[in-house]
C-alpha positions as CSV (number, residue, x, y, z in Angstrom):
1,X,0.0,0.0,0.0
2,X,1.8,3.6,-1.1
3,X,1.6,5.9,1.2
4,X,-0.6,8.8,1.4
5,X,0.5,12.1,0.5
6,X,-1.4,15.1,-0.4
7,X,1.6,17.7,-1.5
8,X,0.4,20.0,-3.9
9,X,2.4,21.4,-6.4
10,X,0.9,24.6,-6.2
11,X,-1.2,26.0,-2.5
12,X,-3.9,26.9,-5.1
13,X,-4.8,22.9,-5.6
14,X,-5.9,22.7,-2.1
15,X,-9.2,24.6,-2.9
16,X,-10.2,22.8,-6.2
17,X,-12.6,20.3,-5.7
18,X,-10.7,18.2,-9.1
19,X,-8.2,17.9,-7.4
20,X,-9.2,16.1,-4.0
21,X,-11.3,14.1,-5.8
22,X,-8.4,12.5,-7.7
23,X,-6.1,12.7,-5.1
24,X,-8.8,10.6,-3.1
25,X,-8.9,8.2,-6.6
26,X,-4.9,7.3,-5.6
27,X,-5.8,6.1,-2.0
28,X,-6.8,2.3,-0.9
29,X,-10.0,2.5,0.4
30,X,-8.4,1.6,4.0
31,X,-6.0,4.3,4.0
32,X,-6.4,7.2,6.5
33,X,-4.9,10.5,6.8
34,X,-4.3,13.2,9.4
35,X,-3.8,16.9,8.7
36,X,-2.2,18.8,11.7
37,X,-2.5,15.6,14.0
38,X,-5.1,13.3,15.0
39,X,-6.6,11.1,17.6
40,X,-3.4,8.9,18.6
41,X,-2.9,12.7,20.3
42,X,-3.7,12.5,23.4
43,X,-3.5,16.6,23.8
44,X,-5.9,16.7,20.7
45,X,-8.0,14.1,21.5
46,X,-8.3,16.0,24.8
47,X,-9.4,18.8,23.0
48,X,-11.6,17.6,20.8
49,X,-13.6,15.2,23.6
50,X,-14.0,18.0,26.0
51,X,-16.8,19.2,23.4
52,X,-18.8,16.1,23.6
53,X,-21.6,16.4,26.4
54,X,-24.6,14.9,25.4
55,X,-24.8,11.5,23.5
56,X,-27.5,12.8,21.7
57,X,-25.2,14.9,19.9
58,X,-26.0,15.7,15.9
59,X,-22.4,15.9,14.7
60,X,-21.2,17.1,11.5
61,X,-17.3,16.5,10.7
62,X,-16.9,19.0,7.9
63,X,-14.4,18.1,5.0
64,X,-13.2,14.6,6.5
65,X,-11.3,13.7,4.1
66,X,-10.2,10.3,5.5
67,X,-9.2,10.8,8.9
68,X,-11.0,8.7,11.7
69,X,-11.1,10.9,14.3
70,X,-15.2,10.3,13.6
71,X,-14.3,6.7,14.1
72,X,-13.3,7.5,17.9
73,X,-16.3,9.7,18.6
74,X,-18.3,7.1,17.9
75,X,-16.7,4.6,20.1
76,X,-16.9,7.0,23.0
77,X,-20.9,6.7,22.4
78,X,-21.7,9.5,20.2
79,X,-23.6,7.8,16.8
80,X,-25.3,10.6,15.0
81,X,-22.4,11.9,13.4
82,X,-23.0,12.9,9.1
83,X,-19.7,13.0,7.8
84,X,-19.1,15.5,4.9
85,X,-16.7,16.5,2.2
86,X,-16.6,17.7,-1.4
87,X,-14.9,14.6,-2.8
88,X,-17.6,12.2,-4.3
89,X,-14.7,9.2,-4.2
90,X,-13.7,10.5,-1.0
91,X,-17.3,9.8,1.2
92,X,-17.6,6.5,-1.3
93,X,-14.5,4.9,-0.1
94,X,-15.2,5.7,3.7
95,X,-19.0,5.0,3.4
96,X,-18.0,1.5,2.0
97,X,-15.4,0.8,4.7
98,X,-17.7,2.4,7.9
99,X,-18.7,-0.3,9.9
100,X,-20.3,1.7,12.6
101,X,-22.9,2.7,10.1
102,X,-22.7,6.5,10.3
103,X,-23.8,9.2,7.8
104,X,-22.0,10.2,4.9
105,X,-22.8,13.4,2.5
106,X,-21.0,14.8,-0.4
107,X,-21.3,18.1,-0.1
108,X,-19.4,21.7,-0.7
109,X,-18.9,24.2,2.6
110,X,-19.3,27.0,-0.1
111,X,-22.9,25.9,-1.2
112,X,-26.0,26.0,1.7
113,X,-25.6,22.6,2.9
114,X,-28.6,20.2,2.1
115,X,-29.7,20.1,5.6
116,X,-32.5,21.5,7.8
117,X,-31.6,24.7,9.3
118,X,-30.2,24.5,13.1
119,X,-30.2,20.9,12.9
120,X,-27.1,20.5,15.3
121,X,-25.3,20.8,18.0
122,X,-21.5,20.5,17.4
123,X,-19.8,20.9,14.0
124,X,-16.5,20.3,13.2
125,X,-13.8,21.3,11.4
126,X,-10.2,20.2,10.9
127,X,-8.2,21.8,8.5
128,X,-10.9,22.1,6.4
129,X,-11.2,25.9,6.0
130,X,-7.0,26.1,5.4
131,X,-7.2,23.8,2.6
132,X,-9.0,26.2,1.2
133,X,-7.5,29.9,1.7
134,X,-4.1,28.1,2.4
135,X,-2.8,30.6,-0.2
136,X,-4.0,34.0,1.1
137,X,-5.6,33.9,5.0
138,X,-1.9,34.5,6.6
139,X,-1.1,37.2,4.8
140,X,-0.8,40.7,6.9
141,X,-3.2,42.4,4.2
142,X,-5.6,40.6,2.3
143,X,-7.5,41.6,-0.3
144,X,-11.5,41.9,0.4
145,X,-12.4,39.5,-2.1
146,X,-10.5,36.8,0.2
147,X,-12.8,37.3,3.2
148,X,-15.7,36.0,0.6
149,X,-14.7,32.7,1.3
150,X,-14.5,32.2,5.1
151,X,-17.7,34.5,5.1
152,X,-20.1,32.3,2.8
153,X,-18.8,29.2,5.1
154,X,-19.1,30.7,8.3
155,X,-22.8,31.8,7.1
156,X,-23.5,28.3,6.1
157,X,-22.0,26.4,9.3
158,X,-24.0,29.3,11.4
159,X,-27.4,28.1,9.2
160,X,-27.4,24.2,10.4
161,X,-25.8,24.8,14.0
162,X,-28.5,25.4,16.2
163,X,-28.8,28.4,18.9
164,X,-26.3,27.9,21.5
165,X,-24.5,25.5,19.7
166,X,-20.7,24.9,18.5
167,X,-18.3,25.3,15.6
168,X,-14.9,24.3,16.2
169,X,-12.2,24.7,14.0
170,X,-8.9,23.4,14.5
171,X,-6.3,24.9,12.4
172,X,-2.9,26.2,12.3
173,X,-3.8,29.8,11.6
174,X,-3.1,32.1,14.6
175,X,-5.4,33.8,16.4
176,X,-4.2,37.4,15.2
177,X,-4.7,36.0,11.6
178,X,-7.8,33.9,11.8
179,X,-9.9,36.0,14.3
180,X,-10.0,38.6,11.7
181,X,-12.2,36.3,9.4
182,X,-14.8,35.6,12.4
183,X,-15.3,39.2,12.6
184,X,-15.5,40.0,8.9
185,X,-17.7,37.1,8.6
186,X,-20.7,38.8,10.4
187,X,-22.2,36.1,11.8
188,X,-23.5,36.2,15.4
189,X,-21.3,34.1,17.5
190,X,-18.7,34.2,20.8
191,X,-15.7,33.1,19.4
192,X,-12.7,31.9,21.9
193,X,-9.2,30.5,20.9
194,X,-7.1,27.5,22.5
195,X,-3.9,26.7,21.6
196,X,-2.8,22.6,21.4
197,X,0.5,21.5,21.9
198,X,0.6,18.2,20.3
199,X,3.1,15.7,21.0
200,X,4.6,14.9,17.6
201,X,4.3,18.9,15.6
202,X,3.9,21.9,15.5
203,X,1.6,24.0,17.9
204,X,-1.8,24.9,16.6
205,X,-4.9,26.1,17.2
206,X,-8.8,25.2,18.3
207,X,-11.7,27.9,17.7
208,X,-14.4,27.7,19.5
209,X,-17.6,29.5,18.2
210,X,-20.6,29.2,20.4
211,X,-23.7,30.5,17.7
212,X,-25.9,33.3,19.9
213,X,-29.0,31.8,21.4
């Protein structure tokens, strides 16, 4: 089995859905893949459990490529989790090899998502945002037509979250880069920043974006 690896040639890859999907078309089925870290972390994993309260929970995991850090919140008792990401070949492959049975959904964070509004409770997001404005978020000045991007998502996470509710975003932008698209974004939520140290790279960072009741 080759190993996984998703260098682009060019930043500008990462946010063409063409791309992923044949990227995705090179992988074994049972392959997985981490961006930033994932749940053999225990200071991640940390973070990321600290959010789950209620079994109950509706879950979306937003662009999950094929990580399984869904895999593990299922197996600490949270089952209504809908797994989502722009790759058709992508949510094929792990839909085929899920044997917990959980919810899989083609669909792109730049388009409504097909799903009833304030739906759930906790929504997810792991690199998922970067992949897309790799190219231009850390800049010190960025042009307005940038902030277009991280405002129609935040807009469309903010739709299906209900009141009260949580977006987290782990991602290696820092908080005097990334808190600048919150605010542009318009959209009426508390947002809070925790940075993880995680035990095999480099530092990064969880949002936390509690949607206005």
């Amino acid at each position: 089995m080759a190993k996984v690896d998703f260098t682009a040639e060019d930043n500008r890859l990462y946010s063409k859905p063409e791309w992923w999907d044949q990227e995705y078309k090179k992988c074994d089925p049972n392959q997985h893949y981490e961006w930033l870290t994932g749940p053999k972390d225990a200071n991640f994993l940390k973070c990321i459990l600290s959010y789950l309260k209620d079994p109950n929970m509706k879950i979306p995991n937003v662009g999950c490529g094929i990580s399984h850090i869904q895999d593990v919140i299922y197996d600490q008792g949270y089952h209504d989790i809908t797994n989502i990401d722009i790759s058709p070949t992508c949510i094929k492959n792990m839909k085929d090899t899920d044997t917990r049975g959980m919810k899989w959904e083609v669909a792109d964070i730049l388009q409504p998502f097909p799903f009833e509004p304030e739906l759930f409770d906790l929504v997810i997001d792991k690199a998922t945002l970067d992949a897309v404005i790799l190219s231009d978020a850390d800049k010190w000045d960025i042009e307005d037509s940038v902030y277009e991007i991280p405002t129609k998502y935040f807009h469309n996470v903010a739709k299906i979250l209900k009141p009260g509710g949580t977006f987290i975003q782990i991602t290696f932008g820092m908080p005097h880069f990334r808190k600048r698209l919150f605010e542009k974004s318009g959209v009426n939520w508390t947002v809070t920043s925790h940075e993880i140290q995680p035990d095999h790279s480099f530092e990064f960072y969880c949002y936390e974006c509690v949607k206005s009741v």
